[in-house]
C-alpha atoms as a printed R data frame, in Angstrom:
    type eleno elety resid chain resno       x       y       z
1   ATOM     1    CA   UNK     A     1  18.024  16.537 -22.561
2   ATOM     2    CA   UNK     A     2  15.222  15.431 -20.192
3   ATOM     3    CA   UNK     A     3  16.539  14.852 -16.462
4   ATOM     4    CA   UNK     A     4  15.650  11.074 -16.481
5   ATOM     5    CA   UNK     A     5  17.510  10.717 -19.741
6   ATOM     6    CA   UNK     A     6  20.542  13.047 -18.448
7   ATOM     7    CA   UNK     A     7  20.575  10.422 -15.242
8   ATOM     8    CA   UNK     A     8  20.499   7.631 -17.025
9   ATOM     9    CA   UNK     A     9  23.602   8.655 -18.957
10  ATOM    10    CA   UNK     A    10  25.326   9.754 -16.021
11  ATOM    11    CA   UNK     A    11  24.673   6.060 -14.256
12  ATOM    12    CA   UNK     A    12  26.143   4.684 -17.213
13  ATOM    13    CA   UNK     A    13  29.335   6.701 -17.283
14  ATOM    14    CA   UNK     A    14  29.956   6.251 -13.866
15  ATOM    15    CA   UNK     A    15  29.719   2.561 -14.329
16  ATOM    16    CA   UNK     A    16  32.080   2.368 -17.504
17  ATOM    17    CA   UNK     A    17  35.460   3.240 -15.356
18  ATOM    18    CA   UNK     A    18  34.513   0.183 -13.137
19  ATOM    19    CA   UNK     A    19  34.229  -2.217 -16.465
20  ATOM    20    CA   UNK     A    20  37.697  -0.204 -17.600
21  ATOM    21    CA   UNK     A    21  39.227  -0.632 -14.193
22  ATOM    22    CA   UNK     A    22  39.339  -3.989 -14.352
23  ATOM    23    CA   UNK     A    23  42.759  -5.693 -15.144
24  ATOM    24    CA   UNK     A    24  43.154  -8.073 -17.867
25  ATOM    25    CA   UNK     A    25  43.618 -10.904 -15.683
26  ATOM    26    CA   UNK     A    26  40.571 -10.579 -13.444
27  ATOM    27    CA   UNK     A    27  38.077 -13.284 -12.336
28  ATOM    28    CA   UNK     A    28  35.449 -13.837 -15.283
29  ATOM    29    CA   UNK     A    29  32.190 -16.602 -14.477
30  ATOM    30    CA   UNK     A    30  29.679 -18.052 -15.924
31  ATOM    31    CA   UNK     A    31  28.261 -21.288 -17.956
32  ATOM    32    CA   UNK     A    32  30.309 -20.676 -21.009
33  ATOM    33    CA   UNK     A    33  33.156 -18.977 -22.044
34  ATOM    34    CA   UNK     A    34  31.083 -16.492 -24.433
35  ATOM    35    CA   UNK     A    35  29.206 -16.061 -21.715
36  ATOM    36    CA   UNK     A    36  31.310 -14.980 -18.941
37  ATOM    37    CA   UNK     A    37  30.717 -12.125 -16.793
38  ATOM    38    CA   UNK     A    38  33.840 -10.385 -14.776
39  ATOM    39    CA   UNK     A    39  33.114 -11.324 -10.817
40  ATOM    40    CA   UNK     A    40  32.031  -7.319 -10.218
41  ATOM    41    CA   UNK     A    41  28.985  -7.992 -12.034
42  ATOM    42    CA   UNK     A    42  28.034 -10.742  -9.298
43  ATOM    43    CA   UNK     A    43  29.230  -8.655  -6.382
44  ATOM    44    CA   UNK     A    44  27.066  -5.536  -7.832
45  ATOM    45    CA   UNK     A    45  24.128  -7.927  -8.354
46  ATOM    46    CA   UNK     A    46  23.951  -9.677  -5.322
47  ATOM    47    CA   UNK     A    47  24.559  -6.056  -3.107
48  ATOM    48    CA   UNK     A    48  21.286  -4.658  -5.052
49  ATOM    49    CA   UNK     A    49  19.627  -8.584  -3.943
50  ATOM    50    CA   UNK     A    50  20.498  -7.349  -0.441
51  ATOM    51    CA   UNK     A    51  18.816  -4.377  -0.405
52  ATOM    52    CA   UNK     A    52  16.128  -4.255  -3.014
53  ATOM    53    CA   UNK     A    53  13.340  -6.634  -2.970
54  ATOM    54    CA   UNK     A    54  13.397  -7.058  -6.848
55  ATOM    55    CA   UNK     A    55  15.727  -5.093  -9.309
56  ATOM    56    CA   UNK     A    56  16.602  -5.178 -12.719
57  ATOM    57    CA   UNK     A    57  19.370  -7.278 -13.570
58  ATOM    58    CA   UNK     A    58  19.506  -6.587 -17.163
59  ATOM    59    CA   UNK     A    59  19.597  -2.325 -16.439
60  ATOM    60    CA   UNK     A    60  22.602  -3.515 -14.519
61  ATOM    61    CA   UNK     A    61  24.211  -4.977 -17.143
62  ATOM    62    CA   UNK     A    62  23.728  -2.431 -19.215
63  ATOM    63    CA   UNK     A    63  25.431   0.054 -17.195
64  ATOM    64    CA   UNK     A    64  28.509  -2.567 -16.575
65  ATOM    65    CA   UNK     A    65  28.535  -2.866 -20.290
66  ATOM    66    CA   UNK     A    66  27.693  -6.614 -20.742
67  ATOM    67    CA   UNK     A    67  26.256  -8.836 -23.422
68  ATOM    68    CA   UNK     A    68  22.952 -10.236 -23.433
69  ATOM    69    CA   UNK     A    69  24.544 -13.752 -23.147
70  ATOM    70    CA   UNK     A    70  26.866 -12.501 -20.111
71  ATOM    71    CA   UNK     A    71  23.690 -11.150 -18.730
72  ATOM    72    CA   UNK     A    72  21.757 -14.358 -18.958
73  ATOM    73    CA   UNK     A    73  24.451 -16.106 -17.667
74  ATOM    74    CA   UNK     A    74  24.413 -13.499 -14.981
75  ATOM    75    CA   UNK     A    75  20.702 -14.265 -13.761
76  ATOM    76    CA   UNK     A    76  21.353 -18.255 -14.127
77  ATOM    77    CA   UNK     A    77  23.859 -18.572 -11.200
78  ATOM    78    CA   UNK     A    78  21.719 -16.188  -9.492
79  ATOM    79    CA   UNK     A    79  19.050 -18.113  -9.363
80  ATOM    80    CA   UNK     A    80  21.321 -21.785  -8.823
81  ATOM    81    CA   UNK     A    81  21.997 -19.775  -5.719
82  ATOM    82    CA   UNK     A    82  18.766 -18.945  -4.435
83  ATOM    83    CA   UNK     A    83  19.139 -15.305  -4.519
84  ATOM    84    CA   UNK     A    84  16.678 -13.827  -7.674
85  ATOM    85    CA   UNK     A    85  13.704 -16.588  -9.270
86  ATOM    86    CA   UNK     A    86  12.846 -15.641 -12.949
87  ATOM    87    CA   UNK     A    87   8.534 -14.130 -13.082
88  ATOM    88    CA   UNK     A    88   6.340 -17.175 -14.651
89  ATOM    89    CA   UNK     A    89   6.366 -16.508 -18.071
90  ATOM    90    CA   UNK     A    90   7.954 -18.429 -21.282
91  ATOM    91    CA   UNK     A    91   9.196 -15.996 -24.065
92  ATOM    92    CA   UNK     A    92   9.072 -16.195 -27.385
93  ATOM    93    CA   UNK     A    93  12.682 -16.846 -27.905
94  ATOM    94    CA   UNK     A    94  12.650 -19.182 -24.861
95  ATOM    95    CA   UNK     A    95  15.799 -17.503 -23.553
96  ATOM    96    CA   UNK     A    96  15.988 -15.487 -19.852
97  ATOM    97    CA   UNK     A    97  17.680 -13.330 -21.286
98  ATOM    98    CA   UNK     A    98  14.332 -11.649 -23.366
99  ATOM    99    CA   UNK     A    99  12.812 -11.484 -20.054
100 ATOM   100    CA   UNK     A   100  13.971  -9.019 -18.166
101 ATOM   101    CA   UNK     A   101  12.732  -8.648 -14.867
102 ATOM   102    CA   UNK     A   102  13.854 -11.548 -11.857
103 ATOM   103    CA   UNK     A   103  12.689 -11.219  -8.267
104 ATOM   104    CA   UNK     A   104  13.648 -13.285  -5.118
105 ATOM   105    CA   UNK     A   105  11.800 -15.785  -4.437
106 ATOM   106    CA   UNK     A   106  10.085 -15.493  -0.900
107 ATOM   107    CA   UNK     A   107  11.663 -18.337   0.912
108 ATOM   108    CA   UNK     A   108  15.147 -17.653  -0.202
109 ATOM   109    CA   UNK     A   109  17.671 -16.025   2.290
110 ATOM   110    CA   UNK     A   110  18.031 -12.609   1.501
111 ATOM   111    CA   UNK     A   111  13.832 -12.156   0.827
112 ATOM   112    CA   UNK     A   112  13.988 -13.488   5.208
113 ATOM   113    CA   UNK     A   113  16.458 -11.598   6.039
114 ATOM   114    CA   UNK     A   114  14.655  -8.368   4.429
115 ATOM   115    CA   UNK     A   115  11.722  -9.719   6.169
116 ATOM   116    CA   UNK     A   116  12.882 -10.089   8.988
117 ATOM   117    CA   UNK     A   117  14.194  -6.157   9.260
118 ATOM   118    CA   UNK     A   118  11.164  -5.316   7.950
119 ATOM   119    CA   UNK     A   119   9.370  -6.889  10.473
120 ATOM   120    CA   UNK     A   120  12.056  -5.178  12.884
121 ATOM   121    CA   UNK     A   121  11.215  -1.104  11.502
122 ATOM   122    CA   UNK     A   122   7.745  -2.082  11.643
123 ATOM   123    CA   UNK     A   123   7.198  -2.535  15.121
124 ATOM   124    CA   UNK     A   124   4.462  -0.736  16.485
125 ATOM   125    CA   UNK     A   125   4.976   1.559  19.929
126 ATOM   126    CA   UNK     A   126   1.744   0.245  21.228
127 ATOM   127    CA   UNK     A   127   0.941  -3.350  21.473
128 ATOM   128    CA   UNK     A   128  -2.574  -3.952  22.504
129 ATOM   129    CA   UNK     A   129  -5.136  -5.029  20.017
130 ATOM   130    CA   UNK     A   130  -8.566  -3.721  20.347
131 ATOM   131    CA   UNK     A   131 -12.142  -5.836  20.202
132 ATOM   132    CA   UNK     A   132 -12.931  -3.713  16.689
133 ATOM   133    CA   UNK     A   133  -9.260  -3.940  15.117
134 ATOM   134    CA   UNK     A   134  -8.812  -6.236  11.798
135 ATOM   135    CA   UNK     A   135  -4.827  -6.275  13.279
136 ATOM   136    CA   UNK     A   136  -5.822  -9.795  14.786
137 ATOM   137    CA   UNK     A   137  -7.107 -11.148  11.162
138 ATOM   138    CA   UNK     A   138  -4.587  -9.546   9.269
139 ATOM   139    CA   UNK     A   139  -0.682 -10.642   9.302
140 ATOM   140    CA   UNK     A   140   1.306  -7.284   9.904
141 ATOM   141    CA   UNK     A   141   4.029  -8.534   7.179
142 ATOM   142    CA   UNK     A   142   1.348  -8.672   4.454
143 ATOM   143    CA   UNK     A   143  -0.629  -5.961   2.326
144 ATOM   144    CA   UNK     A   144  -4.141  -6.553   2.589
145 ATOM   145    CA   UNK     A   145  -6.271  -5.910  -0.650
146 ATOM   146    CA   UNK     A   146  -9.531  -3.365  -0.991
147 ATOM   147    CA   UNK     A   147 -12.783  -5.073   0.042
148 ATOM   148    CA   UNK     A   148 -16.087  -4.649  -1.545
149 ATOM   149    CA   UNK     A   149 -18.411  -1.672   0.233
150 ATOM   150    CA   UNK     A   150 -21.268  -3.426   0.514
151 ATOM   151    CA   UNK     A   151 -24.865  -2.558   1.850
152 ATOM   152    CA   UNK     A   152 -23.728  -1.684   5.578
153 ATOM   153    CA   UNK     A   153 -25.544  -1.855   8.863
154 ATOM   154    CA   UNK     A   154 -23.771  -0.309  11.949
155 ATOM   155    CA   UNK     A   155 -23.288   1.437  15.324
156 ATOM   156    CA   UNK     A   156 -21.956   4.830  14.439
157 ATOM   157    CA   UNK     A   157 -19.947   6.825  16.942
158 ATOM   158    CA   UNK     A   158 -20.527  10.691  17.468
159 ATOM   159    CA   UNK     A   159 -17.175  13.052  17.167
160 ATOM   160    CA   UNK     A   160 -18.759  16.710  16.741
161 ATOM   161    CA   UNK     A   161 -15.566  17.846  16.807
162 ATOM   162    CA   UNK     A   162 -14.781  20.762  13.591
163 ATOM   163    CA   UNK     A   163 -11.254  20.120  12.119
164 ATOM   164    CA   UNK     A   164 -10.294  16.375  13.101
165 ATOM   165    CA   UNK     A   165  -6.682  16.284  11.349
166 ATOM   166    CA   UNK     A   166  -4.673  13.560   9.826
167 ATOM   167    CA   UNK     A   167  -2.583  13.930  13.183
168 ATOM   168    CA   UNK     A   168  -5.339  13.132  15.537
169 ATOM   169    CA   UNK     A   169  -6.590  10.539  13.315
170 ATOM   170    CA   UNK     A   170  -3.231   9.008  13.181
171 ATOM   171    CA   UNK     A   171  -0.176  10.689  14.845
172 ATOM   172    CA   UNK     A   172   3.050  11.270  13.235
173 ATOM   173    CA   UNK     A   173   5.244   8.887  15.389
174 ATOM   174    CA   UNK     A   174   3.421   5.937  13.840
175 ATOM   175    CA   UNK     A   175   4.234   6.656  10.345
176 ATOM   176    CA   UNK     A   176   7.278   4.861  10.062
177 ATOM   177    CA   UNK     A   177   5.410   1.821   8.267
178 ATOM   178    CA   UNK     A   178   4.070   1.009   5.006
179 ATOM   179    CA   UNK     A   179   1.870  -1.287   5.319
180 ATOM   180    CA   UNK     A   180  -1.995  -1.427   5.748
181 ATOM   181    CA   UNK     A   181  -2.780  -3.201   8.485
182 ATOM   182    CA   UNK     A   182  -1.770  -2.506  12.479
183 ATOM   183    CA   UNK     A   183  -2.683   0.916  12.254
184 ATOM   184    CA   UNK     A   184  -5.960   0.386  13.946
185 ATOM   185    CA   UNK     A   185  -4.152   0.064  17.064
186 ATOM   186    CA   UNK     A   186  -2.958   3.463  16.908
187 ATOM   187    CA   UNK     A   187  -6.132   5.578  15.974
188 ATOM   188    CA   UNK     A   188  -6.725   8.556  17.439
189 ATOM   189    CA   UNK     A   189  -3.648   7.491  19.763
190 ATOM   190    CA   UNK     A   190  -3.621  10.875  21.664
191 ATOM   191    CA   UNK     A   191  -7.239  11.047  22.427
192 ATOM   192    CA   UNK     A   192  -7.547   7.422  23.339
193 ATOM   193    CA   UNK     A   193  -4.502   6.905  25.736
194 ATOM   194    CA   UNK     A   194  -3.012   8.569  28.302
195 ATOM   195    CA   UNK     A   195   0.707   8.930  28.600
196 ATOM   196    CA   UNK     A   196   0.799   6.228  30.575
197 ATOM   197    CA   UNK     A   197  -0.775   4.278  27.291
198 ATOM   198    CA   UNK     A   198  -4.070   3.751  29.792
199 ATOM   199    CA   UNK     A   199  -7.491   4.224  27.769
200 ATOM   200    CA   UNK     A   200  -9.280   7.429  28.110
201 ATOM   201    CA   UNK     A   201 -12.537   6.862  29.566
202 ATOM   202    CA   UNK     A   202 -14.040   9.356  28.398
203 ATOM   203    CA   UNK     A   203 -13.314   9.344  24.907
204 ATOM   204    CA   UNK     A   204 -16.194   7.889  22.325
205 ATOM   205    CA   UNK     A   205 -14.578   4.851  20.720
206 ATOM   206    CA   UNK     A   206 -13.431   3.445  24.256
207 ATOM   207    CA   UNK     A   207 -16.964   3.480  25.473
208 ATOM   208    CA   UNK     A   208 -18.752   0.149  25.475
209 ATOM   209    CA   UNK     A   209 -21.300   0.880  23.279
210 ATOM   210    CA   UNK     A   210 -19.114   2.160  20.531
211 ATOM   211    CA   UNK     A   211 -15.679  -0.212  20.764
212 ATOM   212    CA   UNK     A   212 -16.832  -2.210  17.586
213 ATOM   213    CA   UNK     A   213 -18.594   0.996  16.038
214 ATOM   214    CA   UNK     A   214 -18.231   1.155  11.986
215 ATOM   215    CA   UNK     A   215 -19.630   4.282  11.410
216 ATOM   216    CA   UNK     A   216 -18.465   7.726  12.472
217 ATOM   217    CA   UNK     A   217 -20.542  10.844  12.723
218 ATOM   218    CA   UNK     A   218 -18.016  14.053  12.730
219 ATOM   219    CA   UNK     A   219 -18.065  17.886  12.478
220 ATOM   220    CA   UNK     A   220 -17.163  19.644   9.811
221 ATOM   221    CA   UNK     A   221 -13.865  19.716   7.725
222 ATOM   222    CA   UNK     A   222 -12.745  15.872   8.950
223 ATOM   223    CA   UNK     A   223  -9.190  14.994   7.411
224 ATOM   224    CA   UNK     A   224  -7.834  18.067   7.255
225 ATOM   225    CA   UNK     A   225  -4.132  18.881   7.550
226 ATOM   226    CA   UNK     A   226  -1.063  16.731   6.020
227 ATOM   227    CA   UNK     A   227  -1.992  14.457   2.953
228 ATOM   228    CA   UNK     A   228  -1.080  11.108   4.959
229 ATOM   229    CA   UNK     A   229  -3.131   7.979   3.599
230 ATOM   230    CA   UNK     A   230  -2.125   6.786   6.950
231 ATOM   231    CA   UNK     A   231  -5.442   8.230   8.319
232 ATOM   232    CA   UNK     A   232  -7.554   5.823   5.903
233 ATOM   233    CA   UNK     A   233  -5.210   3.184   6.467
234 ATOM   234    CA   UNK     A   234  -6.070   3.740  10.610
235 ATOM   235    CA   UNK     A   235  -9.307   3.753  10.227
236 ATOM   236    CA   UNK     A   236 -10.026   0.963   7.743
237 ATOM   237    CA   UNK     A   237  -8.190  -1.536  10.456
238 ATOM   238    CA   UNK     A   238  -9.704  -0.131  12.844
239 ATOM   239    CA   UNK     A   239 -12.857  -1.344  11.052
240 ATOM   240    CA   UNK     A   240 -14.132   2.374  10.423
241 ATOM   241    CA   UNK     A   241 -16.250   2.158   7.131
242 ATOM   242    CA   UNK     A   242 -18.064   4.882   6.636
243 ATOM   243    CA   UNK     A   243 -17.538   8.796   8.073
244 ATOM   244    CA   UNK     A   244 -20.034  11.386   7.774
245 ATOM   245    CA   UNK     A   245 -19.593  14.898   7.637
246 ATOM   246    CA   UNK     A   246 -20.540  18.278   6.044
247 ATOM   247    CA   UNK     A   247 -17.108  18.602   4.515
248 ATOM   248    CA   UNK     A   248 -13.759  16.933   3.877
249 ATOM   249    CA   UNK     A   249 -10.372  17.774   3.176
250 ATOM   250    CA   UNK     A   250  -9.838  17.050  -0.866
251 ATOM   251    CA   UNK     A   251  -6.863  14.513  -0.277
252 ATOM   252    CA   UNK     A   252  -8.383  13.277   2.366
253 ATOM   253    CA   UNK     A   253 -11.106  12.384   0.743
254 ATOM   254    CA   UNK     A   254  -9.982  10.683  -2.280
255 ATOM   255    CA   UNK     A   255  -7.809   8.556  -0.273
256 ATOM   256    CA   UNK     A   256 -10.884   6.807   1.459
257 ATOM   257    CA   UNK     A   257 -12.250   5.765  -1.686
258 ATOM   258    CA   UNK     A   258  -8.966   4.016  -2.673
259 ATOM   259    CA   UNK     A   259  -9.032   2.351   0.815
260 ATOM   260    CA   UNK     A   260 -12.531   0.781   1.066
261 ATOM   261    CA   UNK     A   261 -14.399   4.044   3.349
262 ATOM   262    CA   UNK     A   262 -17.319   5.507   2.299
263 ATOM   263    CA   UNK     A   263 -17.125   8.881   2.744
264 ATOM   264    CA   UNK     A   264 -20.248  11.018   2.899
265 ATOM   265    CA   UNK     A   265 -21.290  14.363   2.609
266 ATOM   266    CA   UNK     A   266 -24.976  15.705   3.934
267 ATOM   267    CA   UNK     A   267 -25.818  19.211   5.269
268 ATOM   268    CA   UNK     A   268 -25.901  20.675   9.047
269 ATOM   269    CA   UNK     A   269 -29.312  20.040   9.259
270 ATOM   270    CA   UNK     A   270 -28.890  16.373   8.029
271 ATOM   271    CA   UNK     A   271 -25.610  15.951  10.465
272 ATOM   272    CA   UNK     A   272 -26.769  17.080  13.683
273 ATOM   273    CA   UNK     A   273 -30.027  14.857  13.086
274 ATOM   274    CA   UNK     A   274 -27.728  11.832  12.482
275 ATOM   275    CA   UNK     A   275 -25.356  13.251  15.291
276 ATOM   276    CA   UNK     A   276 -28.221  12.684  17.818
277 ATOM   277    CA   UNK     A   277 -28.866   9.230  16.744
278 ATOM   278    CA   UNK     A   278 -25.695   8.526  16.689
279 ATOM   279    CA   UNK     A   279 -25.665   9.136  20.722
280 ATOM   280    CA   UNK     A   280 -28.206   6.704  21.636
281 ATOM   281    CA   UNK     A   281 -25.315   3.668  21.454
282 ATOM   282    CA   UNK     A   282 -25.301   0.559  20.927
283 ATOM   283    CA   UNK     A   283 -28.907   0.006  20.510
284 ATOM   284    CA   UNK     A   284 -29.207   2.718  17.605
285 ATOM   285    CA   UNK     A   285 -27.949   1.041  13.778
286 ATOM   286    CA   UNK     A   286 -27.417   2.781  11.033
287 ATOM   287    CA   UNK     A   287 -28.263   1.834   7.508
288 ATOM   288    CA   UNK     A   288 -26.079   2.905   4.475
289 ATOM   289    CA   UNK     A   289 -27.256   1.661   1.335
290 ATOM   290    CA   UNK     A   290 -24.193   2.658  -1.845
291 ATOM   291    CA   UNK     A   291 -26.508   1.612  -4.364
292 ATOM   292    CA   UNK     A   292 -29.366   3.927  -3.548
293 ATOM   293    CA   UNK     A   293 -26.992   6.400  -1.898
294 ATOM   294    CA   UNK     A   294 -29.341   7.098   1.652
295 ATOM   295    CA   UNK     A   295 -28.210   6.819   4.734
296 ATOM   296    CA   UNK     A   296 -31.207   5.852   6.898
297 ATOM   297    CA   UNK     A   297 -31.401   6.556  10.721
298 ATOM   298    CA   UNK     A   298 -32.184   3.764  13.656
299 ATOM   299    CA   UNK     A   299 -35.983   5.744  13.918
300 ATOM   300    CA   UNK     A   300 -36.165   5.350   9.822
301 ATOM   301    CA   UNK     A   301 -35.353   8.603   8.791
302 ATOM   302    CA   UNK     A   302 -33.655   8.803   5.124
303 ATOM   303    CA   UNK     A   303 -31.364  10.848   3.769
304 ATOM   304    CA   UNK     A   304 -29.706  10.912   0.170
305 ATOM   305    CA   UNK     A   305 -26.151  11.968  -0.757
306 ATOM   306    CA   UNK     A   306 -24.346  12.478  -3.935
307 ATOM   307    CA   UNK     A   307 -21.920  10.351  -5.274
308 ATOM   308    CA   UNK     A   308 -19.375  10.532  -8.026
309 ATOM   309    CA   UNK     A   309 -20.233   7.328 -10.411
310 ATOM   310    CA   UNK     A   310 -16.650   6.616 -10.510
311 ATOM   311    CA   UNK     A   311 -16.033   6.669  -6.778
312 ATOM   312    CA   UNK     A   312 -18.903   4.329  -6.586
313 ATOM   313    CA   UNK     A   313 -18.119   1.626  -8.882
314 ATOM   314    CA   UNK     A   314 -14.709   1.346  -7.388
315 ATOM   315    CA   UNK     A   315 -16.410   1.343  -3.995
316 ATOM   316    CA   UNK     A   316 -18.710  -1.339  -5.239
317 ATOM   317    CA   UNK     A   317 -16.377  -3.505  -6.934
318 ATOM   318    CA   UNK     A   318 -13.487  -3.417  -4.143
319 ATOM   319    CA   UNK     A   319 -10.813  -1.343  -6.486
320 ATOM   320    CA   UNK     A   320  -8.276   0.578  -5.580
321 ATOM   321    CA   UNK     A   321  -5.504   2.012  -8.188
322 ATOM   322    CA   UNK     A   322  -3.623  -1.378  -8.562
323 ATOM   323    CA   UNK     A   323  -6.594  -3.237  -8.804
324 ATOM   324    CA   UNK     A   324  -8.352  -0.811 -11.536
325 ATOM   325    CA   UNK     A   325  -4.437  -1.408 -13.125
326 ATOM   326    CA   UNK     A   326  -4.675  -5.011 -12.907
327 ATOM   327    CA   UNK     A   327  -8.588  -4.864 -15.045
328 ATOM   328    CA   UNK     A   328  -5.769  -4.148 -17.750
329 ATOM   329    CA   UNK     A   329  -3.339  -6.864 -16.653
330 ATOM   330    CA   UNK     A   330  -3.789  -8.848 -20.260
331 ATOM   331    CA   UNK     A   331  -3.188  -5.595 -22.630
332 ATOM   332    CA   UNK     A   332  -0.205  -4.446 -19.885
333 ATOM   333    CA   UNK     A   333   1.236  -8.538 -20.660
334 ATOM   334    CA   UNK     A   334   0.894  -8.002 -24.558
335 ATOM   335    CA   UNK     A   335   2.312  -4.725 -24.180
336 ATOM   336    CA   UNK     A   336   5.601  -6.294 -21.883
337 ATOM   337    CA   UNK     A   337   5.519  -8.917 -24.293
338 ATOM   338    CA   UNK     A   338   6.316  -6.865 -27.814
339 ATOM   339    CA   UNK     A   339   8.284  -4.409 -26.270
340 ATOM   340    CA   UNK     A   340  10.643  -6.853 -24.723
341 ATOM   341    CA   UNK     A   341  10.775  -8.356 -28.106
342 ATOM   342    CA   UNK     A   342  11.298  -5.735 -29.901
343 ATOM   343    CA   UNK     A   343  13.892  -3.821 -27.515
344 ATOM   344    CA   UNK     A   344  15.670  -6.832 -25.815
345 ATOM   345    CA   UNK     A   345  18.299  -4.913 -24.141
346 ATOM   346    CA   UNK     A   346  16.142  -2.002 -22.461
């Protein structure tokens, strides 16, 4: 037996005793008498409402043992209560019961309260917002989706230093959220501030001429060290959108393409050429054009760079894995749609 399949069957025994334990005189509800549910089956359902932000109230009936009426009863006074809202969709049947899947509705009490803690773990060590940050534009509580890479024209920022990690790009104390946006405040939080949370003069994105930079020349190997797609995420709201290199870490890598960052890879010769525009300031843009795949220099000087067609389309078209997902979102309804028909009480 597979181990999801062995699990599954263990949930489900566990559960039975509870059904079993029951005496024959306890408290049954619901809109009907066919339909009535013993009161554990509310208690269980509206502990999983306080701690899940959607669940499956029909894989919980399942492991209680109930009916598919007791189960549609179930989600009714659920939802007369404010707690779970049934996903837009009629069925075929035209019964709640066929469809499966409920989530709480965002103004109801137990989606604030989750909110609220959520808002409460997310809280960031370091509360200054920076001239180049999208933090301002962006509501911390909300994911923000993949933007198109288009044609870009920017200041890039020199950082010849070999081996940037994931844990100078974004250190390991701000991982606690999981959310996009307000990481920008954070980047390279070790080389920026002091202890005393003062900016380092010194370092290259607290200059003047490169606070609203969107480019970022580096040495070789940038990305390196843990897999964290907290280093994209940093960068991106930062308003990083391209980094050039000789060489990235693999994960690190991927994870740009998935988060709107162009990452590019030239040769030395092409790098340290770029590197030395790249220290003129302000006054010195850079020119990446996706479709033609050149990176031109503020005195004019081209250079191409390979891309994987893939990678570039999604670049292009602002898609990320849930967005490539949702290209499929009709077939994936069909799909939900016959199986839910066919299997009601999965």
């Amino acid at each position: 037996m597979k181990r999801r399949g062995f699990l599954q069957l263990l949930g489900s025994a566990l559960s039975a005793p509870l059904m079993r334990a029951l005496p024959a005189g306890a408290a049954a509800v619901g809109t009907a008498s066919k339909a009535a549910y013993p009161a554990l089956a509310m208690k269980m359902a509206l502990d999983q409402a306080k701690h899940r932000v959607n669940f499956l109230v029909f894989s919980m009936a399942q492991q209680l043992g109930l009916g598919i009426d007791q189960a549609n009863a179930l989600m009714v006074d659920l939802s007369k209560q404010g707690v779970v809202g049934l996903i837009q969709r009629a069925t075929k049947s035209g019964r709640w019961a066929w469809s499966q899947f409920w989530q709480r509705p965002e103004d109801s009490i137990v989606a604030s309260q989750t909110a609220a803690r959520d808002l409460k773990e997310a809280t960031q060590p370091r509360t200054q917002d920076t001239p180049n940050s999208t933090a301002r534009r962006a509501d911390a509580t909300k994911e923000t989706t993949m933007e198109k890479f288009e044609n870009l024209s920017g200041i890039a920022a020199p950082m010849p230093l070999l081996n940037i990690d994931t844990d100078m790009i974004i250190p390991k104390v701000f991982l606690k959220t999981i959310k996009r946006s307000g990481l920008g405040v954070n980047l390279f939080d070790e080389m920026r501030f002091d202890r005393e949370g003062n900016e380092i003069e010194d370092f290259v994105l607290n200059k003047p001429a490169y606070r609203d930079a969107q480019i970022i020349v580096a040495g070789d190997n940038f990305g390196c060290g843990s897999s964290r797609e907290h280093a994209p995420w940093a960068l991106a709201d930062f308003g990083i959108k391209s980094v050039i290199s000789t060489s990235f870490a693999d994960i690190f890598y991927n994870n740009c393409f998935k988060n709107g960052i162009l990452p590019i890879v030239l040769p030395q010769e092409a790098v340290d050429v770029l590197m030395k525009d790249a220290e003129k300031g302000a006054n010195a843009r850079m020119d990446i054009d996706l479709e033609a795949q050149t990176v031109t220099t503020s005195d004019g000087e081209v250079f191409s760079f390979e891309l994987d067609s893939f990678k570039k389309h999604c670049l292009a078209e602002g898609l990320d894995d849930i967005g490539l997902t949702m290209e499929k979102a009709s077939a994936i309804d069909t799909f939900e749609a016959s199986a839910s028909a066919a299997r009601p009480w999965v």
